[in-house]
Structure formats: structure tokens, C-alpha cells
C-alpha positions in Angstrom: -20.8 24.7 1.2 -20.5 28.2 2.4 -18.0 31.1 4.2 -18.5 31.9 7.4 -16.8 34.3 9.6 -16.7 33.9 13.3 -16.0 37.0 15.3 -15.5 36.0 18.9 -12.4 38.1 21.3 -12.4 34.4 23.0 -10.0 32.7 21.1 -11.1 29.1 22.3 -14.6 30.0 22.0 -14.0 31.0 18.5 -11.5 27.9 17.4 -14.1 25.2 18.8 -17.1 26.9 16.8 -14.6 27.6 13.9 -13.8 23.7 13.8 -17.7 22.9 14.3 -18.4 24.3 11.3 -15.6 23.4 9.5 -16.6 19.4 9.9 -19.5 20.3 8.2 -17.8 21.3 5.3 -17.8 25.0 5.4 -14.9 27.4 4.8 -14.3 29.6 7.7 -12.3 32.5 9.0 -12.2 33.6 12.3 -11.5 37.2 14.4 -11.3 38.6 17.7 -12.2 41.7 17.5 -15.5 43.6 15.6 -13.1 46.0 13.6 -11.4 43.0 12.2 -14.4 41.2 11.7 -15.9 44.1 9.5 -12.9 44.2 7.0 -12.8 40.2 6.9 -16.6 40.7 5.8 -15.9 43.3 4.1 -13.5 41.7 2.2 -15.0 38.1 1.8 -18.7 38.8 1.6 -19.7 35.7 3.4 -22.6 33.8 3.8 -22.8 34.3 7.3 -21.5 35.9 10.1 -21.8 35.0 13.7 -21.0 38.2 15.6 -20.2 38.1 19.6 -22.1 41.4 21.0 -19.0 42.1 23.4 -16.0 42.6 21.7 -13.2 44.9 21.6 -12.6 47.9 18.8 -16.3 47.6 17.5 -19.1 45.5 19.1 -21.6 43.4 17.3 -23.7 45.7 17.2 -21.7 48.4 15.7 -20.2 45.5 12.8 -24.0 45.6 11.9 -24.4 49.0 12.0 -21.3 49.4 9.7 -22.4 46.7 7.2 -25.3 47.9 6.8 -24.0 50.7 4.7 -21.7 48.2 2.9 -23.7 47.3 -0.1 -22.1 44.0 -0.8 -22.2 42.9 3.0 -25.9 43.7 3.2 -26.2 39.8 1.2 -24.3 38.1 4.2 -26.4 36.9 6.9 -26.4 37.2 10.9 -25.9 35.1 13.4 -25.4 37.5 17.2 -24.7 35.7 20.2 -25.4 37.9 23.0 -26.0 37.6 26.8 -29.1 39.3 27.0 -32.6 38.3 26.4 -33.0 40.2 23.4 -31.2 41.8 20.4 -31.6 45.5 19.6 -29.9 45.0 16.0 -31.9 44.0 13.0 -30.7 40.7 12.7 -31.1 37.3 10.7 -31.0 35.5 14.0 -29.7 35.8 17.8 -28.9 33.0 19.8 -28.5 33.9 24.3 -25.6 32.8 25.5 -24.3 30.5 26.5 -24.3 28.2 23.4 -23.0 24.9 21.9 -20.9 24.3 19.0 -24.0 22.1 18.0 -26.8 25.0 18.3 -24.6 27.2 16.3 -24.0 24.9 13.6 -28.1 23.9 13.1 -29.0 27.2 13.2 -26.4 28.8 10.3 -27.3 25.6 8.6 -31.2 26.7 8.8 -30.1 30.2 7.9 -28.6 28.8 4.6 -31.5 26.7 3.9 -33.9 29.8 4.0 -31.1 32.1 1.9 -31.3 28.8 -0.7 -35.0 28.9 -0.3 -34.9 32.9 -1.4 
């Protein structure tokens, strides 16, 4: 299956989408904070990454931003979860919040499909 890393600064928000994914077979780590989450995918070079927008030391948005330049990172795919209507970040996907364990974990498992598809 795949690594995903969940960066979330709610720590129950995080651990119920962490264990979501984790009955599905997938290895994950999880974060609460965007400077955290960039080392973690720095270090791991997931498959996936589901980024919260808000969080403290480095929003989503600036985890993108920094990845970008990150050659091995630019592989990992994006999940944002944001509270606005739209996403300004060149992203694999964005999901509005709020959203369920069970959205989350059909739409990483499309993204892995179409990366298996590639």
C-alpha cells in the first residue's frame, strides 16, 4: 500500500484520519504543524500528503510552496483540506471542509489509482 502523511494542528482530527487510512492498509505518519510536516516529507517522500491550510509554523500553502523546490517531494501527491471554496496552490486535489474520514480515504485512494495509472 502506500505512505501517507497527515498534517493536521488538531490532534483528534489527525488520529481519526490517521487510523482511517491505516485500516486500509496504508502506512502513515502524522504532524501538527506545516514545518514539521515539510521535514516528515522531506524525509519520507510519501505518496501523499494531506495538508490542513491553517496550521501553525508553516501553512498548507507554504508546505507546497516549499516542496516544490524539493526535487524528491515534487513525486508526492496533494491532498489540502481547506475552509474555503477554492484553493490558490497548485494542487493534486482539495477537499472544503468539513470532511469525513471516508471522503478522505476515497479520494487518496483515487489519487493512487491515477499515480498507478501514470
Amino acid at each position: 500500500m502506500a505512505t501517507i502523511v497527515i498534517a493536521d494542528d488538531d490532534p483528534d482530527a489527525a488520529d481519526l484520519v490517521a487510523y482511517a487510512f491505516e485500516e486500509a492498509g496504508h502506512t502513515v505518519r502524522t504532524v501538527l504543524d506545516g514545518a514539521s510536516a515539510l521535514r516528515l516529507i522531506t524525509e519520507l517522500e510519501p505518496d501523499v500528503a494531506v495538508l490542513d491550510q491553517n496550521m501553525p509554523k508553516m501553512t498548507g500553502t507554504e508546505v507546497v510552496s516549499a516542496m516544490r523546490t524539493h526535487r524528491p517531494a515534487l513525486a508526492t501527491r496533494i491532498l489540502m483540506i481547506t475552509g474555503r471554496s477554492h484553493c490558490e496552490m497548485t494542487v493534486d486535489r482539495f477537499l472544503i471542509k468539513p470532511v469525513t474520514p471516508r471522503q478522505l480515504t476515497l479520494v487518496v485512494a483515487d489519487m493512487l489509482r491515477e499515480s498507478a495509472d501514470r
